[in-house]
N, C-alpha and C positions, 0 to 999 in steps of 0.2 A: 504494500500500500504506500501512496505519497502523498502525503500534507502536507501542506503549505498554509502556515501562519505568515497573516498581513495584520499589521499593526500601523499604526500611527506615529508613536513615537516610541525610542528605547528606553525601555523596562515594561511596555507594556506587554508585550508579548510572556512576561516571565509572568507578571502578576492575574494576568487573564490565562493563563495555560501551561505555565512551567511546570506544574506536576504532568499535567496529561502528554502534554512534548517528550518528556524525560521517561513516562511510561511506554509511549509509542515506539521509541527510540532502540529503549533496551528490548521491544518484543519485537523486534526485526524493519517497523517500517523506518521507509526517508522522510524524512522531518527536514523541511525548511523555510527558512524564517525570511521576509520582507519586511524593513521597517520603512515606512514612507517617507515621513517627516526626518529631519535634522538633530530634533532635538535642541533644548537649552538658547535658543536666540532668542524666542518671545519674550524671553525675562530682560532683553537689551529693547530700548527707546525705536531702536533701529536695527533689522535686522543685520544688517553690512558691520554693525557696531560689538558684534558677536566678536569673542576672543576665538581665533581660529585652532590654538593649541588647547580650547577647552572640549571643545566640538573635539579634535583629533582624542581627547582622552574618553570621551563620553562613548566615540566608535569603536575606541580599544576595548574598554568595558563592556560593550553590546558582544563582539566578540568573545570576550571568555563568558558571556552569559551562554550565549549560543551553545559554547563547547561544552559548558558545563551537564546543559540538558541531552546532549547526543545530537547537535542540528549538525546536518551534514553539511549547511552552506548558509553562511548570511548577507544578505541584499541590503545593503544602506542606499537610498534612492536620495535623500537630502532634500527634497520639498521643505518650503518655509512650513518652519514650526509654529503651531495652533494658528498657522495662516490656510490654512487649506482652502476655505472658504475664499480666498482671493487666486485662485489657481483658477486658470478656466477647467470644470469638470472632466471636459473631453482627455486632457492632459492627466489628471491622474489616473482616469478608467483606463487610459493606454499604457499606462505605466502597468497596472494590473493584469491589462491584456498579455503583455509583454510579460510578465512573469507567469503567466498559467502554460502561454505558448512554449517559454523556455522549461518548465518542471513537468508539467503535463500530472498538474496533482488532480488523486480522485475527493479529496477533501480538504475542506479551506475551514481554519478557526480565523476567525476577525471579530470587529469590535460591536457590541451591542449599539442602538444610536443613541438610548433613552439615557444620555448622563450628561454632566456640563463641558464637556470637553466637544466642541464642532468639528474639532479632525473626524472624533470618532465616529460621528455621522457621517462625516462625506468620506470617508475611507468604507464603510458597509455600503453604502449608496456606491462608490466607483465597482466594489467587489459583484456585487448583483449585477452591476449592469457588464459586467465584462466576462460575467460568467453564463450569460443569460440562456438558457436550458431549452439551445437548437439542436435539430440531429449532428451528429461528434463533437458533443463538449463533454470534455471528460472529468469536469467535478459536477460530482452528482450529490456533496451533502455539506450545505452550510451552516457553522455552526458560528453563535453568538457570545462573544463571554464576555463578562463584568470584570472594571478596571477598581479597585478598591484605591479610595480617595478621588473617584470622579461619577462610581455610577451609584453608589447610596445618598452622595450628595445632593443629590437631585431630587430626594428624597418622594418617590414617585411625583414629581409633579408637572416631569418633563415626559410629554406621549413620543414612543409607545413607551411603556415599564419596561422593564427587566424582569421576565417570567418562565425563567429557567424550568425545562422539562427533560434534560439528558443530564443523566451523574457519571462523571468518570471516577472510581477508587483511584487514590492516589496517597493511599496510606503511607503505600513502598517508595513513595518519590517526593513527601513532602519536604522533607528536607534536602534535597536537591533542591527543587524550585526557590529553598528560601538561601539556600549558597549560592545559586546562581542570580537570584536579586542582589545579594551583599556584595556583589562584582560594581554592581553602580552606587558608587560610594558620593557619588553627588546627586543622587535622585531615590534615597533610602532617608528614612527619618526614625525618631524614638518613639517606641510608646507611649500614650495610646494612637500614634498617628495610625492609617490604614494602611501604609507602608512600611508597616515594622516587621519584625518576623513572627512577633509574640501575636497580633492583628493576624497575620496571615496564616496559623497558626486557629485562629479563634475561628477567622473564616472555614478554615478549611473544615474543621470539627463540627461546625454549625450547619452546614449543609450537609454532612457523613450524619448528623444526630435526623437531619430530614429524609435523608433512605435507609437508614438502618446499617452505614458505614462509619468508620473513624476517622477518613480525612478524604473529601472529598472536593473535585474542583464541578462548578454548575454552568450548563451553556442553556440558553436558549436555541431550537433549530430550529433556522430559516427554510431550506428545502432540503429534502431527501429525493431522489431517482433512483428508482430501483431498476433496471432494464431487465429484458425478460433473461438474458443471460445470467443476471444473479438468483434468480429464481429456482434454476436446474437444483 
């Protein structure tokens, strides 16, 4: 099997799916990671105003997150960070295209929209439209994950919610996901932030106590295709 996680910016791909990545990984399938955005310039006046050897340190760290979980390959694309929305659309759904063409993944985890972060809307929004379900398109199942510190913030009030229906166990790998967070040592915070490890830790356990697991990570799914050949 090949998955391909898209993300918005780095760390989000570890905090929406670093267990389930890290479980994929050690059970044989390719696992690999797109992260859209840059990262770390929206916090400068100006994006051009961005420290370029901070950016360079934030990509190194995406990488040992990467390796941490078993990804066999990471895609930094550098789109302006929490600018997505000033991208014309067309450009980043072909940025998408362009990675489905080149992995030829059967499943794609990306970002839920329902949270305050507008990448993570128009990064689900480019995925759907560039994966759109004609005869030979070969991801046939998308799934949605919560960014802890962007998608409970929103505290349902932004439509759609976040209404996770797929539990992946990830007992055997939660502590991976949270060594491979501590790899971004400028985009990890203390307790009780929801980027701590103790938080991610509480999450994990709070949705294992919702299916009758001890560490669980939660996706909402967008489509499933089943073609008749998985059927046999």
């Amino acid at each position: 099997m090949t998955v391909l996680v898209v993300a918005a910016h780095p760390d989000d791909e570890i905090l929406g799916c670093g267990g389930t990545m890290t479980r994929l990984a050690r059970e044989g399938d390719e696992v690999y990671i797109a992260i859209l955005a840059e990262g770390m310039s929206s916090r400068y006046a100006h994006r051009e105003d961005a420290d370029p050897h901070i950016l360079q340190h934030l990509h190194a760290r995406a990488k040992q997150a990467a390796d941490k979980v078993g990804a066999k390959e990471l895609v930094l694309c550098k789109l302006p960070d929490n600018r997505l929305d000033t991208v014309p659309l067309l450009e980043v759904i072909k940025t998408v295209e362009e990675l489905v063409t080149r992995f030829r993944p059967e499943i794609i985890y990306t970002h839920h929209p329902g949270d305050l972060n507008i990448d993570h809307g128009v990064v689900l929004r480019a995925v759907l439209t560039a994966t759109r379900p004609m005869s030979g398109q070969c991801v046939r199942d998308i799934y949605a994950f919560e960014v802890p510190s962007s998608t409970e913030w929103a505290f349902h009030k932004l439509e759609p919610s976040f209404h996770p229906n797929v539990f992946v166990d990830i007992t055997n790998s939660l502590e991976t996901k949270i060594a491979a967070l501590a790899c971004y040592d400028t985009e990890t915070r203390k307790f009780p932030h929801p980027r701590s490890a103790e938080a991610l830790r509480a999450i994990a356990t709070r949705w294992g106590s919702v299916v009758g697991l001890q560490a669980v990570e939660a996706f909402e799914l967008i489509r499933s295709v089943r073609p008749t050949r998985d059927l046999k």
